[in-house]
C-alpha positions, 0 to 999 in steps of 0.5 A: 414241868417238862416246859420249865425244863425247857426254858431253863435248861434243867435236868430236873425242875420239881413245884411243891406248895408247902404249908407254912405251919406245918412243913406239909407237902400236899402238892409235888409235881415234877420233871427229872426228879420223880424217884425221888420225890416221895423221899423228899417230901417224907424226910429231906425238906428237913435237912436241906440247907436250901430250904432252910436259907429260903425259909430263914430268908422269906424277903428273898424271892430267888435262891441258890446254892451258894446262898445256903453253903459253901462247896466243901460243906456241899460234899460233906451234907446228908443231902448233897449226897442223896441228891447225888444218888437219886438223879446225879444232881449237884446245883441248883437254883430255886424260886419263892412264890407266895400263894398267901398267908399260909402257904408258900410254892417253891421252883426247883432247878436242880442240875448235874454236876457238869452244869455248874452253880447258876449264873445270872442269866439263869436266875434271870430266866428262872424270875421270868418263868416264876411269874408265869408259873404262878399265875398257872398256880392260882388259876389252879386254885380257882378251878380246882373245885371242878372235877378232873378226868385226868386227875381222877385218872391218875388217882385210880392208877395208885390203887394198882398193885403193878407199877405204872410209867406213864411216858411222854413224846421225848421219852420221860417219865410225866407220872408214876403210880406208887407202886413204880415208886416202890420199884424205882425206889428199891434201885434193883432192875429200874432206875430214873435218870433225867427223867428216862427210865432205865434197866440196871441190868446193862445188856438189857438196858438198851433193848428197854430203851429201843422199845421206850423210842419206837412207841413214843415214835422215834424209832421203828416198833410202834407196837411195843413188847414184853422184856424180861429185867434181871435184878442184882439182888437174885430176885425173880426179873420183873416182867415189863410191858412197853405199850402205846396209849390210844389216841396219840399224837406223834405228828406234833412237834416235840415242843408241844409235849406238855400238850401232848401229855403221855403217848406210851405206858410201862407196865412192871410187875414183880413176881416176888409180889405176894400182897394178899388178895382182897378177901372182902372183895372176893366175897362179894364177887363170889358170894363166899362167907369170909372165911371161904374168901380167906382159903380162896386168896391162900390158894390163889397165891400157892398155898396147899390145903394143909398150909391154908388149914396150918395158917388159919388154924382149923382141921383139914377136913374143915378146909376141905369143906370150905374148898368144897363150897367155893367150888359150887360157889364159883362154879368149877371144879378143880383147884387149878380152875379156881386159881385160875378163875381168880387170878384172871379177875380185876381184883389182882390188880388192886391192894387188899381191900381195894386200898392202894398197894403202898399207901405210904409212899406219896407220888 
């Protein structure tokens, strides 16, 4: 999508296969648009009079605002205004792409409001790009019964509970786990622009951006860092990792970035986080009885004995007792070594029970 981008001059390009029948999106892929994605396919294809115009209207391959509504109604629409907040977006232009009988690809273009409606010249380049794009989709649909190790990749990263940004050669977000969509989604400490992440918090903001550019490679500090993100809302600054990934390759030309794929991740945690640990997967690792797991993950996440007794509904001296197995169980023999013991485990990283964190919000 970033190549797309490229071509047509957009500042947020979106593929997405809808099924015909039933208005589902099982495919959304884009560049510029990532916040917004999972709103889109959840509820604002419904009220977006482009869709609408490009679904009433199947024989016309190429669409655009002016096809679907006028200006004023532009600036009293629902959706016009969520696309205004969610990436700053005002015109646009799209392409229909019958994949077959059941269901249709649409090319996005989505621009600011300096860009102004398409021209021809833009229509022109979006017909030209659509061919090629199609034809990438349909040998997609050949191959994609071969397993991906990429695929499988990013698939893993949404049962993290941390939010993951993976960034490419010019700085802009090519994935996003569920998780950072929770963040970005919460528009309180990050938010996405043009594809660019960005710190709300505006002191902070350029220091983000320095650490983004020096481990993509336009700046100097390859290594990367921590920082700290304060958020409006009083709650307790996300802690963030800027990271290079292994394996780049900076000496190629910015052109080539969709060759590239990511050189750089942001790793954001939020301390107000309290998702329960995964109870079963802490029997299994420690041979705990569930419910042993169950006063483990309570003491895990701050919880005092009497509180854990209180929360499940047994006496003290039995949680004393459920304490006393799990110390002889995982081998230590204090409650700041047990806390200790499962906060450094991989089941921190994971929702409860393995399942993704936030298994409603679609990438």
């Amino acid at each position: 999508m970033a190549s797309v981008a490229d071509v047509v001059d957009g500042h947020g390009v979106g593929l997405f296969i809808r099924e015909t029948r039933t208005g589902h999106i099982p495919f959304f892929h884009g560049f510029g648009i990532a916040a917004g994605q999972a709103d889109y396919a959840a509820h604002y294809q419904t009220v977006d009079p482009r869709m609408a115009y490009a679904l009433a209207h199947p024989q016309v391959a190429v669409h655009y605002d002016r096809l679907a509504i006028d200006e004023r109604a532009m600036d009293r629409h629902e959706f016009y205004d969520w696309l205004l907040k969610v990436g700053g977006f005002r015109h646009f232009m799209g392409l229909r792409l019958d994949l077959d009988h059941s269901r249709s690809a649409f090319l996005a273009v989505n621009w600011r409001v300096p860009h102004g409606h398409a021209e021809p010249a833009d229509l022109e380049r979006l017909r030209r790009i659509g061919r090629h794009v199609l034809q990438a989709l349909r040998v997609a649909e050949r191959l994609k019964t071969v397993p991906s190790p990429v695929t499988g990749g990013l698939e893993i990263l949404d049962r993290i509970r941390h939010g993951i940004f993976l960034i490419d050669r010019r700085g802009h977000c090519l994935h996003m786990n569920s998780a950072a969509t929770q963040v970005l989604n919460r528009r309180d400490g990050l938010i996405m622009d043009g594809g660019a992440l960005l710190a709300c918090h505006g002191p902070t903001r350029p220091r983000l951006d320095d650490l983004i550019a020096g481990v993509v490679g336009r700046r100097e500090r390859p290594e990367g860092d921590v920082l700290v993100l304060p958020r409006a809302t009083g709650a307790r600054p996300y802690q963030v990792v800027v990271a290079p990934l292994p394996g780049r390759h900076l000496d190629l030309p910015v052109r080539d970035v969709a060759a590239i794929g990511p050189v750089a991740a942001v790793f954001v945690t939020d301390p107000e986080d309290d998702a329960e640990l995964a109870t079963e997967t802490l029997s299994r690792l420690f041979g705990l009885t569930p419910k042993q797991a169950e006063v483990c993950a309570l003491l895990a996440q701050g919880l005092t004995l009497k509180d854990i007794a209180d929360r499940l509904s047994i006496a003290r001296s039995t949680a004393r007792l459920h304490l006393e197995h799990i110390f002889r169980k995982t081998g230590v023999g204090r409650q700041a070594d047990l806390v200790r013991l499962v906060l450094g485990s991989p089941i921190t990283l994971f929702g409860t029970d393995g399942a993704p964190p936030y298994a409603d919000v679609a990438e």
